[in-house]
Structures are given as C-alpha cells and as structure tokens.
TORPAGU-899569 format. One record per residue (C-alpha): residue number from 1; residue in three letters; x, y, z. Coordinates in Angstrom, 1 decimal, always signed. Example, Ala and Ser with C-alpha at 12.3 -4.5 7.8 and 13.67 -1.06 7.14 Angstrom:
<rec><num>1</num><residu>ALA</residu><u>+12.3</u><v>-4.5</v><w>+7.8</w></rec>
<rec><num>2</num><residu>SER</residu><u>+13.7</u><v>-1.1</v><w>+7.1</w></rec>
END
This chain:
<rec><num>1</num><residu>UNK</residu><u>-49.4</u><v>+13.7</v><w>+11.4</w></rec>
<rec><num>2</num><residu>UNK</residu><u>-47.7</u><v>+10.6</v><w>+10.5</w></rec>
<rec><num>3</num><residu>UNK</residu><u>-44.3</u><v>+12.6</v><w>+9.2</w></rec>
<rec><num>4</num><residu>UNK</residu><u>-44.0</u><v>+13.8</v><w>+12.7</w></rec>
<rec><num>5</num><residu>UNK</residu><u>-43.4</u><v>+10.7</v><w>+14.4</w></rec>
<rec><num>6</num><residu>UNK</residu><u>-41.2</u><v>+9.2</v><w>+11.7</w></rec>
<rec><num>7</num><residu>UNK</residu><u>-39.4</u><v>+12.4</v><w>+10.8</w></rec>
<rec><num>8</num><residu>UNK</residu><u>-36.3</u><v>+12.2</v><w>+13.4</w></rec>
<rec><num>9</num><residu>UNK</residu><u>-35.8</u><v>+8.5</v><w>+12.7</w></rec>
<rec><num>10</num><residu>UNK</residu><u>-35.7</u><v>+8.9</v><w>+8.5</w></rec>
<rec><num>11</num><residu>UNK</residu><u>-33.1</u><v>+11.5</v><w>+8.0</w></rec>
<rec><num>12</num><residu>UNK</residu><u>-29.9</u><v>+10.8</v><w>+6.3</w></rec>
<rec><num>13</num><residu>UNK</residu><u>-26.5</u><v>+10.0</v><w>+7.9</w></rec>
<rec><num>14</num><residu>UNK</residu><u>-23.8</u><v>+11.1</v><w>+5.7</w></rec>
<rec><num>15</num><residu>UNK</residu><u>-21.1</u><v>+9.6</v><w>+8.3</w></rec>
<rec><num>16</num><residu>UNK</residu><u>-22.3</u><v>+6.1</v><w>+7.3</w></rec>
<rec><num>17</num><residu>UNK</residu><u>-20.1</u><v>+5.7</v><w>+4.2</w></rec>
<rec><num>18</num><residu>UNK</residu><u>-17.5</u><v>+2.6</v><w>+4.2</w></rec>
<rec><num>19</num><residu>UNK</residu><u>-14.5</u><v>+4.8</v><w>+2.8</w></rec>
<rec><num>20</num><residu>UNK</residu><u>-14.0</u><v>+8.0</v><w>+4.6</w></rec>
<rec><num>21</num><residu>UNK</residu><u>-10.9</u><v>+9.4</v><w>+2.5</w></rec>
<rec><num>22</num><residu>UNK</residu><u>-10.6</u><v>+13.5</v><w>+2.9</w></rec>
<rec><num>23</num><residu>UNK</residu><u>-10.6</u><v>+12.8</v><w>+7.1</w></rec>
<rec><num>24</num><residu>UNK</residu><u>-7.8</u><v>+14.1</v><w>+9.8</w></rec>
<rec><num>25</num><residu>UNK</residu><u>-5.6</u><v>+10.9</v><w>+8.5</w></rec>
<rec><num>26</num><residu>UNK</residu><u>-5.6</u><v>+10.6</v><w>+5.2</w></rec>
<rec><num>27</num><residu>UNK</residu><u>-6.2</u><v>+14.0</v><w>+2.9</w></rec>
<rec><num>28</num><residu>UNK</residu><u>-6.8</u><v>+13.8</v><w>-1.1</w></rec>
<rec><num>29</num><residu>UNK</residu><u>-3.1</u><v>+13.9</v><w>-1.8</w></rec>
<rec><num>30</num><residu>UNK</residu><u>-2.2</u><v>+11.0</v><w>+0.8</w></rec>
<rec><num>31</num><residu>UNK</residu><u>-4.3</u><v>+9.1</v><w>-0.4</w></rec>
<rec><num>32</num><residu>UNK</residu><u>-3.5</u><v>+9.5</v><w>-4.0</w></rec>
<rec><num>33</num><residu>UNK</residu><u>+0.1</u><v>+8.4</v><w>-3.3</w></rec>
<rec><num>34</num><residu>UNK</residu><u>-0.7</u><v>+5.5</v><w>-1.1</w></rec>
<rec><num>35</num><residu>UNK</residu><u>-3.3</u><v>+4.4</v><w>-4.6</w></rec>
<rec><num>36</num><residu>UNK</residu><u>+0.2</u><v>+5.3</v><w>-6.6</w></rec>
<rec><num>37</num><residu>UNK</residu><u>+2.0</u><v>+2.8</v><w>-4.2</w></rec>
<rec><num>38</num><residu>UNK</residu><u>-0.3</u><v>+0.2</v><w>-4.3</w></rec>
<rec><num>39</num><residu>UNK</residu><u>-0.3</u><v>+0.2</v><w>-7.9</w></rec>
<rec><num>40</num><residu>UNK</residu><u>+3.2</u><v>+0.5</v><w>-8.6</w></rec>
<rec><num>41</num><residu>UNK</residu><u>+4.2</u><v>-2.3</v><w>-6.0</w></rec>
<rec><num>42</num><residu>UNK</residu><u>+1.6</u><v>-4.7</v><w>-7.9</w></rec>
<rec><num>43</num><residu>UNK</residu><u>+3.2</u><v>-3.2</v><w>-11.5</w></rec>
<rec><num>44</num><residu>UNK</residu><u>+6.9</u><v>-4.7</v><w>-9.4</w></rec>
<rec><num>45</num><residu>UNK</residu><u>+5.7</u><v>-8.0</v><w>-8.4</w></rec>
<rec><num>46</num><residu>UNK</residu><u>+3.9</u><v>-8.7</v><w>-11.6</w></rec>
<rec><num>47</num><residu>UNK</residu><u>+6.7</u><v>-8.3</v><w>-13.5</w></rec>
<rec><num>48</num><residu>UNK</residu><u>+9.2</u><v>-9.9</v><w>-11.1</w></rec>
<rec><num>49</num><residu>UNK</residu><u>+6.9</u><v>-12.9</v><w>-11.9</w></rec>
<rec><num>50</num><residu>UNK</residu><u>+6.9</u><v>-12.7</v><w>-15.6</w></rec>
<rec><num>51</num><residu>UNK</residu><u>+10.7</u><v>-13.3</v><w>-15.2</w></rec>
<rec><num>52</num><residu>UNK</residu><u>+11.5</u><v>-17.0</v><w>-16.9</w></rec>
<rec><num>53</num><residu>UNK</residu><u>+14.7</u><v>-18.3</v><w>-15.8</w></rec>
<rec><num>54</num><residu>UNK</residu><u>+17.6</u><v>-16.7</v><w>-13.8</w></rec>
<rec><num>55</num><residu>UNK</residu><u>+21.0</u><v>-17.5</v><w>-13.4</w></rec>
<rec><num>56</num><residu>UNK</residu><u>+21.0</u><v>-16.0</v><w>-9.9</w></rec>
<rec><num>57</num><residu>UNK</residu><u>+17.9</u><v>-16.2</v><w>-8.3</w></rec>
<rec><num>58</num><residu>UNK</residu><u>+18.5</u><v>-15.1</v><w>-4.3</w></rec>
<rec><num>59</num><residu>UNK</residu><u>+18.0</u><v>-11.1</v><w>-5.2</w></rec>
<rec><num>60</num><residu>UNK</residu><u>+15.1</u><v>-11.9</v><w>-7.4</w></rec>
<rec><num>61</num><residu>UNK</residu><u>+13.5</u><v>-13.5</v><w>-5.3</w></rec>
<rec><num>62</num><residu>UNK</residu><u>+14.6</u><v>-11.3</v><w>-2.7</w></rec>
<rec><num>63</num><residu>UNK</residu><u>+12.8</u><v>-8.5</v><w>-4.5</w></rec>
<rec><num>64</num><residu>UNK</residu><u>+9.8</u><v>-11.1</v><w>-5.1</w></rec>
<rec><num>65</num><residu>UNK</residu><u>+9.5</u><v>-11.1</v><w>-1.3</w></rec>
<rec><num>66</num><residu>UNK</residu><u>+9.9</u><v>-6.8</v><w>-1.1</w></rec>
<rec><num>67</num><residu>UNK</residu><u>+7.4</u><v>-6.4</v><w>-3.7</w></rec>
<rec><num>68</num><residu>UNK</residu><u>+5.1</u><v>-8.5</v><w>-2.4</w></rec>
<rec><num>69</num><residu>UNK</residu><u>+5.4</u><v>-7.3</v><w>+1.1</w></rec>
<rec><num>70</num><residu>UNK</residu><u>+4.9</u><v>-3.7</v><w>+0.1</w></rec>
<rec><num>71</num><residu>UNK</residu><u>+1.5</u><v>-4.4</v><w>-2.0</w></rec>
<rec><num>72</num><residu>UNK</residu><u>-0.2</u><v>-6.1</v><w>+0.7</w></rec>
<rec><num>73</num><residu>UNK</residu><u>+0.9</u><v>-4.2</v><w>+3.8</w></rec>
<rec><num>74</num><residu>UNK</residu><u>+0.3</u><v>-0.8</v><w>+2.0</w></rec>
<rec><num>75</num><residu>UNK</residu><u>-2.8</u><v>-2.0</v><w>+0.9</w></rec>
<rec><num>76</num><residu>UNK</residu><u>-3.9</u><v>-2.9</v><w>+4.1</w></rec>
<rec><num>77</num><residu>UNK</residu><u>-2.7</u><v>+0.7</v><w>+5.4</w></rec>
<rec><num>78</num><residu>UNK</residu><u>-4.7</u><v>+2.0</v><w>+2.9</w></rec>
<rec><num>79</num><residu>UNK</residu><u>-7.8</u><v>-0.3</v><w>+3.9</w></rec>
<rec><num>80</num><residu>UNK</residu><u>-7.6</u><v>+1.0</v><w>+7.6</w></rec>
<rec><num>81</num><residu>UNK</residu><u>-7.0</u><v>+4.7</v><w>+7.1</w></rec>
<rec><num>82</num><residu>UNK</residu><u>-9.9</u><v>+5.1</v><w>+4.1</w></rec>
<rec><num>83</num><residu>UNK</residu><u>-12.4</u><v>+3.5</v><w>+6.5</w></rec>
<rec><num>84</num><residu>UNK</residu><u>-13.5</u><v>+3.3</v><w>+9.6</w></rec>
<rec><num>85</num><residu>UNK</residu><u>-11.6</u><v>+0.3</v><w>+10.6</w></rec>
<rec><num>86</num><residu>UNK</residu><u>-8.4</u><v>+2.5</v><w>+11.9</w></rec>
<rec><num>87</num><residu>UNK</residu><u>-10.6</u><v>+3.1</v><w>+14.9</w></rec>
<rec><num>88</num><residu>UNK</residu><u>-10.6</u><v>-0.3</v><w>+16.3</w></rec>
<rec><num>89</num><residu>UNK</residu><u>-7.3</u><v>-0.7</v><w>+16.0</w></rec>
<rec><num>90</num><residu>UNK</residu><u>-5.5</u><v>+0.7</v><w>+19.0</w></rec>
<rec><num>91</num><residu>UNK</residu><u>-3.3</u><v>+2.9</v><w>+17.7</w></rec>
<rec><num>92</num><residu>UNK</residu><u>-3.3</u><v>+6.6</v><w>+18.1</w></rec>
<rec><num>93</num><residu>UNK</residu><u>-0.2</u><v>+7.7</v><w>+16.4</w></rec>
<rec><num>94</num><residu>UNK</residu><u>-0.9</u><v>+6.7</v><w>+12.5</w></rec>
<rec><num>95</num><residu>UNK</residu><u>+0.8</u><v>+9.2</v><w>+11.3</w></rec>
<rec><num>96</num><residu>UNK</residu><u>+4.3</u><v>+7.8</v><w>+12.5</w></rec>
<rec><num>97</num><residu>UNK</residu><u>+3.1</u><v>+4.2</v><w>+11.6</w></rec>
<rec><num>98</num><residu>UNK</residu><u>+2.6</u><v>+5.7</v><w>+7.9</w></rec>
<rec><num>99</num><residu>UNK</residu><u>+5.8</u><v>+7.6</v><w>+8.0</w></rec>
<rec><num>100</num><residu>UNK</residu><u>+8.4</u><v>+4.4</v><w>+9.3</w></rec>
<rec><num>101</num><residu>UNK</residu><u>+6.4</u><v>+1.7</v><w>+7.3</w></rec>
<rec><num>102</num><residu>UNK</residu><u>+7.2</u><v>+3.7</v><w>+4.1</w></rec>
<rec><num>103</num><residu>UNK</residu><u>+10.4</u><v>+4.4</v><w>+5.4</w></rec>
<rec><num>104</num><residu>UNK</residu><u>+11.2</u><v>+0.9</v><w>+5.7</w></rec>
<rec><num>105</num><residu>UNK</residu><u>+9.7</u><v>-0.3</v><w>+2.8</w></rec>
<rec><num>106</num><residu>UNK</residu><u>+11.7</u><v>+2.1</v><w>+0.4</w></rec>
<rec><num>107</num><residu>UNK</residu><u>+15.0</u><v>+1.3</v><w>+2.2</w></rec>
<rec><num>108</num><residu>UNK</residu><u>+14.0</u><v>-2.5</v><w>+1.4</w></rec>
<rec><num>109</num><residu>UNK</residu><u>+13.4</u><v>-1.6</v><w>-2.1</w></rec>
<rec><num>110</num><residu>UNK</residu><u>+16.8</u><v>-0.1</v><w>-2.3</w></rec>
<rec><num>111</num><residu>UNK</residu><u>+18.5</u><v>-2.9</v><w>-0.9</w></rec>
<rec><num>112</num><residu>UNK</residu><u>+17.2</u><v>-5.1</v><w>-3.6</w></rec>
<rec><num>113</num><residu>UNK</residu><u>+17.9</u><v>-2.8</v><w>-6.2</w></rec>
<rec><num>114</num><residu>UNK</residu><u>+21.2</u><v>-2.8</v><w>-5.3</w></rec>
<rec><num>115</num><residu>UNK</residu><u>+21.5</u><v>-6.3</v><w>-4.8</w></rec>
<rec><num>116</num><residu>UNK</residu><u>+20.3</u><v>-6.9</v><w>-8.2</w></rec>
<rec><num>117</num><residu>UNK</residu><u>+22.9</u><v>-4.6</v><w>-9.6</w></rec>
<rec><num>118</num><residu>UNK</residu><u>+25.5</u><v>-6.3</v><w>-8.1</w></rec>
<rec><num>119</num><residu>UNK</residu><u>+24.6</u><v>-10.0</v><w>-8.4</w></rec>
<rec><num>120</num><residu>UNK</residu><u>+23.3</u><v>-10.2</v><w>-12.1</w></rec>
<rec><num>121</num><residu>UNK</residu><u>+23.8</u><v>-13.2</v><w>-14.6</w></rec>
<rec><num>122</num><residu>UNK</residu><u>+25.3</u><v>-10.3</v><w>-17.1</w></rec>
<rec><num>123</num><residu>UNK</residu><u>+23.0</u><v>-11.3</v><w>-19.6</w></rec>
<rec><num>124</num><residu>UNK</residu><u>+21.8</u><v>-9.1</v><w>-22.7</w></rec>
<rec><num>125</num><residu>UNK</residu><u>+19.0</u><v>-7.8</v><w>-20.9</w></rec>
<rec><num>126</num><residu>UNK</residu><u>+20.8</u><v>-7.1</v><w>-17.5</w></rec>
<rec><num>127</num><residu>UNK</residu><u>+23.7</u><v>-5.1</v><w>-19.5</w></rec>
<rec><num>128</num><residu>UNK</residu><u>+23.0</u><v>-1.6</v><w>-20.5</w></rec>
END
C-alpha cells in the first residue's frame, strides 16, 4: 500500500547529472579536443613561466597573456557546454561561438609564435 503513494515521487532522474558531455553541443570527440586544449594551453603557460630571465621580454609576455587567455576562456567554454549552465546563457548559436573563439585564439597563438621567432635574444637555447 504504502509503495503506491511514494512510487511516482522515488524514481530516478537520469537528466540530473552536473556534466552532460555526449548532448547536441558537445559530442565525445568535441569534447576530448576542448580537454586536449585546456591541457595543452596550461602545458604553454606553465612553461612560459618557468622562463628565468629574457633579454627581450614584450613577445614573452605577449604569449604569457595568449596562453593564459586560452586556458581560462576555453575552460570556461568547456564549463558551460558540459553542463547545464549553457542554458542560461542566452545564446543560441554555440556552435559559431566555439568555432570563432578557437579561430581567434589559434591566430593569436600564431602571432606570438612568430613574434618570438623574430624578436629572440639569439641565445643558445633560442638557436637551432
């Protein structure tokens, strides 16, 4: 008698999860190269901060400031399209916001690796 009354209120919801990665915005595969991403714009910025002394500091820390921008904004991309927190946010078109911010970010990324080709203190570690 009594598991009649409390039967509809006790069942599982398997939408209630936090992260919510296979969904319509971010597949398996996505989301494995936004991890990759993450991680390897970390790997950038910990190393550009292991770097002592420089002769010519503007592209390092130009690339400080590019490595650092592309951990924490694609982190926070991540963040809202493994959860449900991309829903509040008003923006329908997240595929297109994925696409340009990764766009822009790599074109930054180039830039600086150019500009630390060009601009080095020839040192024995800049010279290959």
């Amino acid at each position: 008698m009594a598991n009649d009354v409390y039967s509809s209120t006790t069942t599982p919801n398997p939408e209630s999860s936090c992260f919510k990665v296979p969904s319509k915005l971010l597949d398996k595969t996505r989301f494995v190269l936004k991890v990759c991403e993450v991680l390897l714009s970390l790997v950038a910025f910990i190393l550009e901060e292991l770097v002592g002394s420089c002769s010519s500091c503007n592209p390092l820390y130009f690339f400080e400031f590019v490595s650092c921008t592309a951990f924490l904004f694609t982190l926070l991309l991540l963040i809202l399209l493994a959860t449900h927190l991309h829903e509040k946010v008003n923006i329908s078109c997240w595929p297109k916001v994925d696409f340009f911010y990764t766009a822009i970010i790599t074109a930054l990324f180039f830039i600086s690796s150019i500009t630390f080709a060009v601009d080095n203190g020839r040192s024995e570690l800049e010279t290959v």
